[in-house]
N, C-alpha and C positions, 0 to 999 in steps of 0.2 A: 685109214688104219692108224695114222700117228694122232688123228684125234682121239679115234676108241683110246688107243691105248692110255693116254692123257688123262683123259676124261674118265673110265672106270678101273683100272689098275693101276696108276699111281695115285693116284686121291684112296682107295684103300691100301696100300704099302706105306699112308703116310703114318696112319694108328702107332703101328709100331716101333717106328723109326723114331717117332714123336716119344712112346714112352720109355725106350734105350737111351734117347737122348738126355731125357732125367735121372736119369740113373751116373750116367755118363758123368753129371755136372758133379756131382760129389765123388766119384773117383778121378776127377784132376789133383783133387788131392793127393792120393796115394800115388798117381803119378809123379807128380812132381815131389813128394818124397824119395821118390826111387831114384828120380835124378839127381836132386841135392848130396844122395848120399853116397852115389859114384862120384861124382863131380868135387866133394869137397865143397859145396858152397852153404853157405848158410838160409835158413829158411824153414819152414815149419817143420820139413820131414827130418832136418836134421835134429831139432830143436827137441821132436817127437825121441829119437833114438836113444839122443844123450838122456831124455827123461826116464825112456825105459832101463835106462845101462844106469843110469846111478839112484833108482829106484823114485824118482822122484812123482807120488801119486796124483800129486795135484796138477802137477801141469799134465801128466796125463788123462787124467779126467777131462782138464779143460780140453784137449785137442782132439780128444772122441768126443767131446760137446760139439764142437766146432764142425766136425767132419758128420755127426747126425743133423745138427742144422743146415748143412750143406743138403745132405740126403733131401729134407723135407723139402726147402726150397725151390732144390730140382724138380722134383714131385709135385709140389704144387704149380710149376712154373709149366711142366708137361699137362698137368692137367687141365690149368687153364686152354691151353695149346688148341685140345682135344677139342672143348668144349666148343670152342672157336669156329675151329675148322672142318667138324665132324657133325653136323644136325641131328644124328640119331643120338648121339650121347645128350645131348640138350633135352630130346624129347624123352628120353628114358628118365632124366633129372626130374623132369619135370611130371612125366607121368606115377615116380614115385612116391612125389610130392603129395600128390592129389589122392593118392590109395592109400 
């Protein structure tokens, strides 16, 4: 039983987990803005705050640059994941390729 289980429900529970996980990597950011800014300490989210509070657009620009690169990264980084660890995703790749 603890192989079934192993062997086809967790190898499918992993898909998803896999693409929350990307998602995930770009809201460490807004986490740790959250903290910086109970905490008092210095750091992006603070950095973020004081830019929106004295209107300052450029460095907000840059830190939603920063936090969509963050996004893709994870994304890409899940996706690769997938590709990996999943053979059907490979072969749907692949058979899109070819049609």
């Amino acid at each position: 039983e603890k192989d079934i289980i192993l062997k086809h429900a967790l190898r499918n529970a992993l898909n998803p987990f896999i693409t929350i996980l990307g998602f995930e990597i770009a809201s460490l950011l807004s986490g740790a803005a959250l903290i910086e800014i109970i905490v008092n300490w210095p750091g992006m989210g603070m950095l973020m705050l004081d830019a929106v509070l004295s209107q300052d657009l450029y460095l907000v620009m840059g830190g939603l640059y920063i936090g969509a690169i963050m996004l893709i990264i994870g994304n890409l980084i899940a996706d690769i994941l997938l590709a990996k660890l999943d053979p059907r995703i490979r072969m749907r790749e692949v058979e899109g390729i070819l049609k």
